[in-house]
Residue frames relative to the residue before (quaternion, step in Angstrom):
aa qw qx qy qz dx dy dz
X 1.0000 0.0000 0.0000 0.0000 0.00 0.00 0.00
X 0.2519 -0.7736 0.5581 0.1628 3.32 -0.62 0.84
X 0.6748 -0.4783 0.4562 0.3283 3.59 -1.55 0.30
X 0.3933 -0.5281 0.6395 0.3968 3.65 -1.30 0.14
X 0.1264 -0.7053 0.6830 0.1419 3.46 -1.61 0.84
X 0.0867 -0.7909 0.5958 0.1097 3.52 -0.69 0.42
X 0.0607 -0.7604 0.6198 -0.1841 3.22 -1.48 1.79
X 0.3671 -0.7842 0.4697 0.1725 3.32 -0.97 0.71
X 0.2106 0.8243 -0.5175 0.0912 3.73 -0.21 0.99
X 0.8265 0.1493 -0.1405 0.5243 3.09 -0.92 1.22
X 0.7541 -0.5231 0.1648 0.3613 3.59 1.57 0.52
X 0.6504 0.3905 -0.0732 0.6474 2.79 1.85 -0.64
X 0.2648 -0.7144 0.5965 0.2523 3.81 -1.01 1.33
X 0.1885 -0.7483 0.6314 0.0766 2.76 -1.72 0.45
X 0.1752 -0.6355 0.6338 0.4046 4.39 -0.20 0.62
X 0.3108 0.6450 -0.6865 -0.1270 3.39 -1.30 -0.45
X 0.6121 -0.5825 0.5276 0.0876 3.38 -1.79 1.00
X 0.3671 0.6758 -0.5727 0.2840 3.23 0.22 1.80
X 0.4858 -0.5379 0.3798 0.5747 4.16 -0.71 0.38
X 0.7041 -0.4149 0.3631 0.4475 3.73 -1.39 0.00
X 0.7360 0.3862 -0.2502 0.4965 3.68 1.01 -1.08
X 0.4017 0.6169 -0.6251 0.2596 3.50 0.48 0.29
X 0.3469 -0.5830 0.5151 0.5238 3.92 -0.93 0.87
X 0.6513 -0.3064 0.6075 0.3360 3.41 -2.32 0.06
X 0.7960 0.3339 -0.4606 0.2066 3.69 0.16 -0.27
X 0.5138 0.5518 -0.4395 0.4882 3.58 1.86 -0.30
X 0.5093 0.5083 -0.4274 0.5473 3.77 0.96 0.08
X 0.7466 0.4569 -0.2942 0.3838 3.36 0.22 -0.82
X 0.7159 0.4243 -0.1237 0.5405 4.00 1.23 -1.23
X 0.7518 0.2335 -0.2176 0.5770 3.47 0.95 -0.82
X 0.7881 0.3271 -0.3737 0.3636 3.86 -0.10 -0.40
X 0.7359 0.5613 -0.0991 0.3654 3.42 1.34 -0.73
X 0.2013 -0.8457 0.3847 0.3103 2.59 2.34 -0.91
X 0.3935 0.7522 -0.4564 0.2667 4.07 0.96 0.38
X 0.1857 0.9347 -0.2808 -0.1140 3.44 -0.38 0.10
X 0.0608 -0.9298 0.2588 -0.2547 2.65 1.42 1.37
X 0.6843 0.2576 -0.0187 0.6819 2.85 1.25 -2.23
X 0.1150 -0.7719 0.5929 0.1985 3.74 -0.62 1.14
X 0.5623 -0.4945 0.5256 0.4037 3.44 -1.73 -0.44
X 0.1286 -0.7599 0.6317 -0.0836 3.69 -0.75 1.22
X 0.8154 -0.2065 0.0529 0.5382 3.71 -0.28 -0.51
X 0.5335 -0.5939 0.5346 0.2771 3.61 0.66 -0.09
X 0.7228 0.4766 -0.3252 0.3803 3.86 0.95 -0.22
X 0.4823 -0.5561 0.4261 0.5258 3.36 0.95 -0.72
X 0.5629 0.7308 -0.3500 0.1628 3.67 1.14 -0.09
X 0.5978 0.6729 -0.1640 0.4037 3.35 1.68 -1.40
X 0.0170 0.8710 -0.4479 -0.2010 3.55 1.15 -1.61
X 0.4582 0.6644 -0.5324 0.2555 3.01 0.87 1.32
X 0.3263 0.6619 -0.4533 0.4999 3.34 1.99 0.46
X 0.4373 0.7073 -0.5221 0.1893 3.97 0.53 -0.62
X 0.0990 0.7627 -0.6328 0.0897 2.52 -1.90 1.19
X 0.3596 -0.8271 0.3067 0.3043 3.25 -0.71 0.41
X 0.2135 -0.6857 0.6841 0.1272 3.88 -1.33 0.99
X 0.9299 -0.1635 0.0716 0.3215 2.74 -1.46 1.34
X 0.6471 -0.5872 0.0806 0.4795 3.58 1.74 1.04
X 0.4126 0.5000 -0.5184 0.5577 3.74 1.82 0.74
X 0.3398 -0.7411 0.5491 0.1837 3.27 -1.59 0.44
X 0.2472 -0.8288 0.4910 -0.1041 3.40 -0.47 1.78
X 0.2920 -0.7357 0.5960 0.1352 3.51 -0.65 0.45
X 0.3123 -0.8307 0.4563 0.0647 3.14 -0.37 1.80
X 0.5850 0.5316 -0.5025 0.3502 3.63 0.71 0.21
X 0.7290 0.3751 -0.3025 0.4861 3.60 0.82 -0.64
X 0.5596 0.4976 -0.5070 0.4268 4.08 1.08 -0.01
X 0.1994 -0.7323 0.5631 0.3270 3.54 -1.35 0.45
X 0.5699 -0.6042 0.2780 0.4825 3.61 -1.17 1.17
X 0.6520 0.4957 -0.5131 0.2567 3.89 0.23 -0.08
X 0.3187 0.7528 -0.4294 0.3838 3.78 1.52 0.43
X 0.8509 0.2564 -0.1344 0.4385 3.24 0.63 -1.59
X 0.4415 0.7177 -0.5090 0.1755 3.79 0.98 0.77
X 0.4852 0.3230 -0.3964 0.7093 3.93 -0.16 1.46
X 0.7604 0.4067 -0.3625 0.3536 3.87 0.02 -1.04
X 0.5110 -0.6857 0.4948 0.1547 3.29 -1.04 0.32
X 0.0460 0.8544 -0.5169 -0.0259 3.77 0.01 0.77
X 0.2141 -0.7726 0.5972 -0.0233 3.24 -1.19 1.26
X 0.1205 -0.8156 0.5655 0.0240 3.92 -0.25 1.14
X 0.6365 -0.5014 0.3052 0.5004 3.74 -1.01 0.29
X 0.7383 0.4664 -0.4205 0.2462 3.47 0.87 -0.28
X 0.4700 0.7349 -0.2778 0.4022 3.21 1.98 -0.49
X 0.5733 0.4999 -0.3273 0.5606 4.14 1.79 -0.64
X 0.9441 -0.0291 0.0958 0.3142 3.45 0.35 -0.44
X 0.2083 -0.7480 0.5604 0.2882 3.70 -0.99 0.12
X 0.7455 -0.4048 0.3657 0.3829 3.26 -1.74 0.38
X 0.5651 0.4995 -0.2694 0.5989 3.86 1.49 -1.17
X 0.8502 0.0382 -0.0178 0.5248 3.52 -0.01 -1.00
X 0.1955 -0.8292 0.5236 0.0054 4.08 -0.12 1.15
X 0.4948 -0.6160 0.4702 0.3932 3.70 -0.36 0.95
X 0.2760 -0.7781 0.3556 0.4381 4.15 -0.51 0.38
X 0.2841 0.6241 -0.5756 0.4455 3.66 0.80 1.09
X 0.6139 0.6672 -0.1457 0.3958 3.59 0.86 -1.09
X 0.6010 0.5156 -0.0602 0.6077 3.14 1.18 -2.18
X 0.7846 0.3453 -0.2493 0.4507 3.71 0.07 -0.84
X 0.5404 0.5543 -0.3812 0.5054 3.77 1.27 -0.46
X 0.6865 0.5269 -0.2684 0.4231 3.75 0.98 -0.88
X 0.5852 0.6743 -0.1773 0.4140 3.25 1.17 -1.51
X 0.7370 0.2583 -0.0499 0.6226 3.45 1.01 -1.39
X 0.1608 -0.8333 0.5033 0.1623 3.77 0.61 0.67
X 0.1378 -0.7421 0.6136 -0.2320 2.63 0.14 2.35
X 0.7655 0.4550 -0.3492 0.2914 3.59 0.46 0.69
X 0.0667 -0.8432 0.4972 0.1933 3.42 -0.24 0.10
X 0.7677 -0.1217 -0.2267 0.5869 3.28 -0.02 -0.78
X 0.8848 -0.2664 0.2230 0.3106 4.34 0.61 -0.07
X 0.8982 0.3198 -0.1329 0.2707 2.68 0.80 -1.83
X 0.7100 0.3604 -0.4581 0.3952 3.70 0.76 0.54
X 0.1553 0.7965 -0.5482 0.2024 3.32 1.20 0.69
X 0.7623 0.4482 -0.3093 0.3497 3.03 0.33 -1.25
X 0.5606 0.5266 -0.4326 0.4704 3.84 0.74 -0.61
X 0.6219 0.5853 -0.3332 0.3995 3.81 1.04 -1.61
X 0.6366 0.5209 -0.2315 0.5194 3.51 0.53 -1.28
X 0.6168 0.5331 -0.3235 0.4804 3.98 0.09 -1.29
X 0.8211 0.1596 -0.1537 0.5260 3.85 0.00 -1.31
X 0.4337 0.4092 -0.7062 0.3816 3.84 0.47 -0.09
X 0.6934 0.5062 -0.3160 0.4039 4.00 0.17 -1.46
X 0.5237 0.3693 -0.5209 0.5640 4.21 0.51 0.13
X 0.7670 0.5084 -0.2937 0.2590 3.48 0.10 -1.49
X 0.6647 0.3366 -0.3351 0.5767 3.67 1.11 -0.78
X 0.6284 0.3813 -0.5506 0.3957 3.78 0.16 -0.54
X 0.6186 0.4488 -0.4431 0.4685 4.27 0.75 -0.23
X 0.7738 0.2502 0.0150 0.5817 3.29 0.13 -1.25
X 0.0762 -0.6247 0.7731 0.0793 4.53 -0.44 0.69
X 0.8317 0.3310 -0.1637 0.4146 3.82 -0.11 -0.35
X 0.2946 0.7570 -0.5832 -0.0106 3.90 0.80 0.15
X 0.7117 -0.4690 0.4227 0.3079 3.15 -1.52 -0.22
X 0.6405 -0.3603 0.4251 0.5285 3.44 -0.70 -0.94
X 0.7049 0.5379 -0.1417 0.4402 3.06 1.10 -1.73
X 0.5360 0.6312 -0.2364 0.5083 3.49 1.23 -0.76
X 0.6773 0.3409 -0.2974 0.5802 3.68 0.92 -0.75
X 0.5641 0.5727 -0.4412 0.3991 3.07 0.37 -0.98
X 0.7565 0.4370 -0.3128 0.3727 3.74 0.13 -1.43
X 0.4525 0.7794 -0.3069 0.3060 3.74 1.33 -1.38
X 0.7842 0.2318 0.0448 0.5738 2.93 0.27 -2.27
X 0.3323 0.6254 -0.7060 0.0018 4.39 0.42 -0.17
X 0.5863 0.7179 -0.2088 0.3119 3.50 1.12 -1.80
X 0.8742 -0.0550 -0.2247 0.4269 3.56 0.73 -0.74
X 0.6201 -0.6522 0.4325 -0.0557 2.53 -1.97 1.17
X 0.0032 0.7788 -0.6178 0.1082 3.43 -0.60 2.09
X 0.4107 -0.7467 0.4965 0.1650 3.34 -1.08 1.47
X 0.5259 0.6757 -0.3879 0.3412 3.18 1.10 -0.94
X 0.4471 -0.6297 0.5887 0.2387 3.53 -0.06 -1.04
X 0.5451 0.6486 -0.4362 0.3033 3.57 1.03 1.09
X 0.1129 -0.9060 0.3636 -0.1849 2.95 1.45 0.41
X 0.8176 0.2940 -0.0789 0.4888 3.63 0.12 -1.43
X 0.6125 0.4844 -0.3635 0.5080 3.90 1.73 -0.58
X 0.5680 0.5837 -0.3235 0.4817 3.51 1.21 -1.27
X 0.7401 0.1975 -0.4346 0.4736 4.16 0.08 -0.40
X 0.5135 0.6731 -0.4799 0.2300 3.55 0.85 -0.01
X 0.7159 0.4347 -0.1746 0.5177 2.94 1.22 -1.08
X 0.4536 0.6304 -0.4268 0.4633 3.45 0.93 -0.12
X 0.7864 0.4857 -0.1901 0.3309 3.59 0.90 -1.12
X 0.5811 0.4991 -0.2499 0.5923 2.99 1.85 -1.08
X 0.6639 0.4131 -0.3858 0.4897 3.68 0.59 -0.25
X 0.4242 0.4249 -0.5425 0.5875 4.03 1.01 -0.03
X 0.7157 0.4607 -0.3200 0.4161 3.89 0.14 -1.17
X 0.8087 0.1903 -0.3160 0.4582 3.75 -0.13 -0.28
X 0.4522 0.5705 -0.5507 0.4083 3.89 1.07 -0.21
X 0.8644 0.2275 -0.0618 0.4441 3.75 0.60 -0.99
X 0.1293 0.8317 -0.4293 0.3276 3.01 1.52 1.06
């Protein structure tokens, strides 16, 4: 039997009953039921597990949930609703930066580290943000769009 751990995601604690090394995202998809951050390669390499600690962006598959007890964790559903989107979100939609979905969430997760560090990056500045995660699709050119227009209306 394992201990209750208690963590704070999305603003709200929660105790749940996982070992200390379980990663934070099978806590996050299966006990929480979130599903924002998905399961991609299991290494930390893909970043479609992102998530945010304490406003850095962390890939939850390689963190174990007893890392983030005191830290604050913030998942794509925790920025925004479908009614009211976070405007990192809004600008991801706008510029149909998706195709088929799944590395949105990682895209979305670090565009939001990168502007709350940097409201104004460069080109080069995205470029570095997002090198790490990894869209098969081929949206590439919509995904820094929206990256920019969210630098633009965050500091609108």
């Amino acid at each position: 039997m394992t201990a209750a751990i208690r963590i704070t995601v999305n603003g709200q604690e929660h105790a749940v009953h996982a070992a200390p090394r379980t990663p934070l995202l099978y806590v996050l998809r299966n006990d929480l039921c979130l599903n924002g951050p998905k399961y991609g390669c299991g290494l930390g390499e893909c970043g479609a597990c992102a998530v945010l600690i304490g406003g850095r962006a962390v890939r939850a598959c390689t963190i174990p949930v007893s890392a983030v007890v005191g830290r604050p964790v913030t998942t794509l559903e925790g920025l925004g609703t479908a009614a009211h989107p976070h405007p990192v979100q809004a600008a991801f939609i706008a510029e149909s930066a998706a195709q088929c979905g799944y590395c949105m969430n990682g895209m979305i997760v670090a565009t939001t580290a990168l502007l709350a560090r940097i409201p104004q990056p460069s080109e080069a500045q995205i470029r570095a943000a997002l090198r790490h995660h990894l869209c098969r699709c081929g949206t590439h050119v919509e995904i820094l769009a929206a990256v920019r227009r969210a630098a633009r209306e965050l500091t609108a």
